[in-house]
C-alpha positions as CSV (number, residue, x, y, z in Angstrom):
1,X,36.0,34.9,-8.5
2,X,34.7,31.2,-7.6
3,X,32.5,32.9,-5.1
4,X,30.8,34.8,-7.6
5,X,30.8,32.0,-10.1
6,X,29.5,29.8,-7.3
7,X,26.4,32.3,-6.7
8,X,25.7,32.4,-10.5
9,X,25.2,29.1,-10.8
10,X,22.8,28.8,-7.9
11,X,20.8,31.7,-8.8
12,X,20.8,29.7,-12.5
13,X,19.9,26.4,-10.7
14,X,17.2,28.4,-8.5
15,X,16.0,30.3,-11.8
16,X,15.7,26.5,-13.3
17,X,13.8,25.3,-10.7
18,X,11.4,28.1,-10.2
19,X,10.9,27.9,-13.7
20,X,10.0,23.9,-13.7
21,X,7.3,24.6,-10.4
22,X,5.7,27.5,-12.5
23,X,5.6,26.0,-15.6
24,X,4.5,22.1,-14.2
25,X,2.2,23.6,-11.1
26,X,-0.9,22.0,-12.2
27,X,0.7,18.3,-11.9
28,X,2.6,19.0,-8.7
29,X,-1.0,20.8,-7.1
30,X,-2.7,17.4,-8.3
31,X,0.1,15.3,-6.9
32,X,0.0,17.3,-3.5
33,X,-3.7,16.8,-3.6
34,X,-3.1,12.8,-3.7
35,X,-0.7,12.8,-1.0
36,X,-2.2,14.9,1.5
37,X,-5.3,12.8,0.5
38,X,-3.8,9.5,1.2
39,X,-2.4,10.9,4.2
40,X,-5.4,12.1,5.7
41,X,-6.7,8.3,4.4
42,X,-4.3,6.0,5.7
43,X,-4.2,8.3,9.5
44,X,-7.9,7.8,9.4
45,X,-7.4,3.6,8.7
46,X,-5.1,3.2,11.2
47,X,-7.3,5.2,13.8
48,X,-10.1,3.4,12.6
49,X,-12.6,6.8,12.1
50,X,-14.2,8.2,9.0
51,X,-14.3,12.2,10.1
52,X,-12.6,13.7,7.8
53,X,-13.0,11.4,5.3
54,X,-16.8,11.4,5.8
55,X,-16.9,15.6,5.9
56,X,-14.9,15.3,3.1
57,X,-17.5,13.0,0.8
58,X,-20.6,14.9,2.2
59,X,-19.0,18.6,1.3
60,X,-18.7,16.8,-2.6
61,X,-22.0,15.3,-2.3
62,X,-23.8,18.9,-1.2
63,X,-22.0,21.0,-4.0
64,X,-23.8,18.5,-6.5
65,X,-26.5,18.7,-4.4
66,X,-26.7,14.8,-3.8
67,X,-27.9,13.4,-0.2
68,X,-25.1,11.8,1.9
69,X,-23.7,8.8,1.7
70,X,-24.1,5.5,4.0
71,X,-21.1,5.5,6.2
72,X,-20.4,2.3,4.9
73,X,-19.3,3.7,1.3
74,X,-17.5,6.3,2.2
75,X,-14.3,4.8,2.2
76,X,-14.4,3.9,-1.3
77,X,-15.9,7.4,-2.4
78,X,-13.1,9.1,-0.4
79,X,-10.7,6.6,-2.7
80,X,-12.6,8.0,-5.6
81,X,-12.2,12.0,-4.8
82,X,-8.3,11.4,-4.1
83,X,-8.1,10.2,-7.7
84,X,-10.6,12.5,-9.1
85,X,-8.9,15.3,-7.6
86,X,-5.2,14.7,-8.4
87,X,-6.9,14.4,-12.4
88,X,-8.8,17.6,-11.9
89,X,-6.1,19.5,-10.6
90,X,-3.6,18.4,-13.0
91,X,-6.2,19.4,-15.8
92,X,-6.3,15.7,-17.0
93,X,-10.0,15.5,-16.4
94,X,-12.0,18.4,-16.4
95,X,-14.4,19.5,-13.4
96,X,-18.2,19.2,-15.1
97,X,-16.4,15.5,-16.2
98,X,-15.1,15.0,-12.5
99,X,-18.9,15.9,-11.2
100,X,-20.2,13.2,-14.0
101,X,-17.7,10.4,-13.0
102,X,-18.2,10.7,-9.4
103,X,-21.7,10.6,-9.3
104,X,-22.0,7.7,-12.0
105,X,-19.7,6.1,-10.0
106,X,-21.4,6.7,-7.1
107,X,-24.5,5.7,-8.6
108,X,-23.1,2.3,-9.4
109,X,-22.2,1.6,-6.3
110,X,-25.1,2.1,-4.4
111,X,-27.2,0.1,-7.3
112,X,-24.3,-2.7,-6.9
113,X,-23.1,-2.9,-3.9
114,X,-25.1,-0.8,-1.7
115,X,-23.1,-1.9,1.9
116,X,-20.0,-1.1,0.1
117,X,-19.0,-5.2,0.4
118,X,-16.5,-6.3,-0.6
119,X,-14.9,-2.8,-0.4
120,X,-12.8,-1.7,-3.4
121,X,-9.3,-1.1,-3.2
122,X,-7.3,1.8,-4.6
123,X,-6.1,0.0,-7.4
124,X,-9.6,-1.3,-8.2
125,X,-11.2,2.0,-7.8
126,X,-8.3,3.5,-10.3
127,X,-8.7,0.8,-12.5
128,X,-13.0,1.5,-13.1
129,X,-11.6,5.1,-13.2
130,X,-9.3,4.7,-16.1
131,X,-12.0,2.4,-17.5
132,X,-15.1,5.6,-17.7
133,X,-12.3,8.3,-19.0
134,X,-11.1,5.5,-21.6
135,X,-15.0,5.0,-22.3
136,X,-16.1,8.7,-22.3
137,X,-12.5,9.9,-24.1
138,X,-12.5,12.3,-21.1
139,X,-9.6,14.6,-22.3
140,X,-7.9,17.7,-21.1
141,X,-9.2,20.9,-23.2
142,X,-6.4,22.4,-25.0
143,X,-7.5,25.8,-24.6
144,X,-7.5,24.9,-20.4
145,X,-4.8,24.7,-17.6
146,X,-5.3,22.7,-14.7
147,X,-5.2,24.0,-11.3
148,X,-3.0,26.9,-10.7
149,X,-1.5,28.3,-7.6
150,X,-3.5,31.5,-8.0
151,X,-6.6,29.6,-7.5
152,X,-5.8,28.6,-4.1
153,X,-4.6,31.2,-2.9
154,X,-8.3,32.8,-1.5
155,X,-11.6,34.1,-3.0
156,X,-10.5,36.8,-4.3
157,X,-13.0,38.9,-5.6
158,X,-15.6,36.3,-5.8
159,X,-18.2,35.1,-2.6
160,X,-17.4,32.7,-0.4
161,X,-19.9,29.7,0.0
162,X,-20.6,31.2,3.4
163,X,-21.5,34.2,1.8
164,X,-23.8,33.4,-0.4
165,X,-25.5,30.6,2.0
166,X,-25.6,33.6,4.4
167,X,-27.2,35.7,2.0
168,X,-29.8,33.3,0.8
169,X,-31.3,32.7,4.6
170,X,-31.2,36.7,5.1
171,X,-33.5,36.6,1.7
172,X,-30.8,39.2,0.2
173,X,-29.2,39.2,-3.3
174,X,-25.4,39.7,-3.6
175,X,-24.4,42.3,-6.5
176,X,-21.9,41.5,-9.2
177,X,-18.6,41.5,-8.3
């Protein structure tokens, strides 16, 4: 009897918390987004490289087909993509508002401080953050989730960006999917 009573309540307690991850996924994908982000960071300071952080900032700055950046600024954009990124994936800020923030930011910062002195610090950078989606009234849509698991999980029936790059030097078009 208190065995069985025992397994209820951790299938209940198990129920619980599967219900919480599925229900709350969007802010714990955006808060595993910051921390693998500031991981990947802070290994990268103490090294003192910028690989990963730099392949990082120049995949953003080719999907919105921008040139990239000085290595000097990277730093402070990769600051900008861990914060943008935790927001987008939690649905706080939308992606065609991400895309706009980042590269008025970015903007800014060449036309300001184009050798990236004196460097911003993450508080700094989340601070001019807060100030654009205060200025914009950058919202979550109501009728929109953040990111989902389901979304990570692979293409699915869509083209990778290898495919389609692929395609386009071959001079072929891909059908609908």
């Amino acid at each position: 009897m208190r065995r069985r009573r025992l397994l209820l309540a951790t299938l209940a307690v198990l129920l619980l918390a599967g219900g919480l991850v599925w229900r709350y996924q969007s802010a714990l994908l955006g808060m595993g987004v910051r921390w693998y982000l500031g991981r990947m960071a802070a290994g990268e300071t103490r090294e003192g490289t910028l690989e990963q952080r730099r392949t990082t900032v120049v995949r953003m700055h080719r999907l919105l087909l921008m040139s990239p950046p000085p290595d000097a600024l990277v730093p402070e954009l990769f600051t900008m993509l861990t914060l943008l990124g935790q927001r987008m994936a939690s649905g706080a800020v939308p992606p065609a508002w991400a895309a706009y923030l980042y590269t008025s930011y970015y903007r800014n910062l060449v036309h300001d401080r184009p050798d990236g002195s004196p460097p911003r610090t993450l508080d700094e950078v989340r601070v001019a953050l807060d100030q654009e989606v205060a200025f914009y009234a950058v919202r979550q849509r109501p009728d929109t989730q953040g990111l989902r698991f389901r979304d990570i999980r692979g293409p699915g029936d869509g083209y990778t960006a290898d495919e389609i790059e692929q395609a386009a030097r071959e001079g072929r078009e891909l059908p609908l999917r």
